[in-house]
C-alpha positions in Angstrom: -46.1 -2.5 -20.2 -46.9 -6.2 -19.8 -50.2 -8.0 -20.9 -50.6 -11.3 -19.6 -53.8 -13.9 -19.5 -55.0 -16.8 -17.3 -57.0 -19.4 -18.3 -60.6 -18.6 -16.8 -62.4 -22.4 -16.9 -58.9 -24.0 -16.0 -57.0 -21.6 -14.2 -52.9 -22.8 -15.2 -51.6 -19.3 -13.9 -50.6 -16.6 -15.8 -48.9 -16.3 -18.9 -46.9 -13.2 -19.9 -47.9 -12.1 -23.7 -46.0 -9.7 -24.3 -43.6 -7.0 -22.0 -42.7 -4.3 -23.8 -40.6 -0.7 -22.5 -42.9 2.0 -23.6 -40.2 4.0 -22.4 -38.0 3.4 -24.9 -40.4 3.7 -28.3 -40.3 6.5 -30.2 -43.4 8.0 -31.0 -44.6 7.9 -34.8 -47.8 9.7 -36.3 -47.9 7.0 -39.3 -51.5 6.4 -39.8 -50.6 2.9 -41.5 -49.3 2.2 -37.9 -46.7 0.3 -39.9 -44.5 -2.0 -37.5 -41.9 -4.3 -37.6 -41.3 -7.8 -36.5 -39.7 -7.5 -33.9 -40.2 -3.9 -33.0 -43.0 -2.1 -31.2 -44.5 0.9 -32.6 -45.9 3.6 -30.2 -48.5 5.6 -32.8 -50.4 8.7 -32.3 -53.4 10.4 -34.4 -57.2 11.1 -34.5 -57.1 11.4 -30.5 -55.9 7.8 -29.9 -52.6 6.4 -28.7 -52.2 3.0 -29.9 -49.1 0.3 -29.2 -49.0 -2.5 -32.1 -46.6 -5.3 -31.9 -46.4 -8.5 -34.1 -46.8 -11.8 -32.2 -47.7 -15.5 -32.7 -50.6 -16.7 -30.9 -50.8 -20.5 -29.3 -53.5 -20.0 -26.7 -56.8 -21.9 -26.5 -59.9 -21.1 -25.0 -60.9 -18.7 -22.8 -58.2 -16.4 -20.6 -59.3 -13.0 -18.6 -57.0 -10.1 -20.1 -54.7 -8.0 -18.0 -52.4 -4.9 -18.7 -49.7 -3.7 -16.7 -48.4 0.1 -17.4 -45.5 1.1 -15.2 -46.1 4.7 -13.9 -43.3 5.3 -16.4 -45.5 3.9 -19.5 -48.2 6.1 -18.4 -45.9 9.3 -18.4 -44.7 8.1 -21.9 -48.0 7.6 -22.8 -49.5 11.3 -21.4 -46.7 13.3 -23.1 -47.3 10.9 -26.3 -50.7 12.6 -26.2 -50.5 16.1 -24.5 -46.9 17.0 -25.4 -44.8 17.9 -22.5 -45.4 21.3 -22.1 -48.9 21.7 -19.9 -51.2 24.8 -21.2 -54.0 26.3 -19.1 -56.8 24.9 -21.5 -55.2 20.8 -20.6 -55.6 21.7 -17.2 -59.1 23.2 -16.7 -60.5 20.6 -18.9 -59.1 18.0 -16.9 -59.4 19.3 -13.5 -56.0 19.5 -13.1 -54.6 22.4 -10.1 -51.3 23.6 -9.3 -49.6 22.7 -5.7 -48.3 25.3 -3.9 -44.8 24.2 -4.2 -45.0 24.9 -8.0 -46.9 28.1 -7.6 -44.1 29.3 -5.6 -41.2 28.1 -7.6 -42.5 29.6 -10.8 -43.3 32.6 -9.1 -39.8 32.8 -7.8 -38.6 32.7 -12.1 -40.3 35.7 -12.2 -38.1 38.9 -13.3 -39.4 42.3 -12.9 -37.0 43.5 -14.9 -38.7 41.5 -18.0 -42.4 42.5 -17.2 -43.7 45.4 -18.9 -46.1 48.2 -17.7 -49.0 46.4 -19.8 -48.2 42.9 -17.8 -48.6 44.6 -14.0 -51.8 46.7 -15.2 -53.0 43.0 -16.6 -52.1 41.3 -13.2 -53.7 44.2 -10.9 -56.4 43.9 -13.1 -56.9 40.5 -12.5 -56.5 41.2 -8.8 -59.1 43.1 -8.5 -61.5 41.3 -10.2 -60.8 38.8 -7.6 -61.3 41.1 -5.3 -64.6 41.9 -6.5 -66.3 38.3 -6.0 -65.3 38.8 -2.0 -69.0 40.4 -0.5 -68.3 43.4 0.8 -68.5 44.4 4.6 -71.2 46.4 5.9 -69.9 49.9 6.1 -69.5 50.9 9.9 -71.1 54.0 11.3 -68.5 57.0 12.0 -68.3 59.3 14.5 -68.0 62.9 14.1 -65.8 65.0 16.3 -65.4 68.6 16.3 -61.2 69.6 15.4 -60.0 71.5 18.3 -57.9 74.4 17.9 -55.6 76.5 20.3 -56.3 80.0 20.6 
């Protein structure tokens, strides 16, 4: 992660703040977000994620902020907050979906052996409740032929 500024009435270039490897920072749940001098702290609680670092300060006047997360800080950051096993509930709030590739390579871990008679009635029943939402065709119209027989 990397926050850097530039001076917005008299534009100098940027200056780097602060570049810190969220990567590496263990995640605490201290809610005094306690943190060392020269140590980042990576701090979770109450639904936020925060990063607190101790710094000196030298700039004056007015700079345009910027942050730079890696998609590596983000990934930190996400299991930080989620954990890194993904539940059903964290994706349909979020709107996440599965690909096909990871339908199909979970559904390959799949023993029968280890599913019980309960588990297949639950998963045919699920089937044809999906089944049910499809409209149904129009019936078509049979035709009725007498059986002939050999005498």
């Amino acid at each position: 992660m990397k926050i850097k500024v530039r001076g917005w009435a008299r534009d100098m270039g940027p200056t780097e703040l602060v570049d810190i490897d969220v990567s590496e920072m263990s995640v605490s749940q201290d809610p005094q977000r306690y943190v060392y001098r020269n140590s980042p702290g990576l701090f979770t609680g109450f639904g936020h994620i925060n990063i607190a670092w101790c710094q000196k300060m030298r700039q004056m006047g007015d700079y345009r902020m910027e942050l730079e997360l890696t998609s590596d800080d983000i990934i930190r950051l996400f299991k930080a907050k989620f954990g890194s096993e993904l539940h059903a509930s964290l994706l349909e709030e979020h709107g996440f979906t599965l690909s096909v590739v990871v339908t199909k390579s979970t559904q390959k871990t799949i023993k029968l052996s280890n599913i019980t008679l309960g588990d297949l009635a639950a998963m045919q029943a699920d089937q044809a409740a999906d089944e049910k939402t499809e409209p149904e065709k129009p019936a078509e119209k049979a035709t009725v032929r007498p059986f002939l027989r050999r005498v």
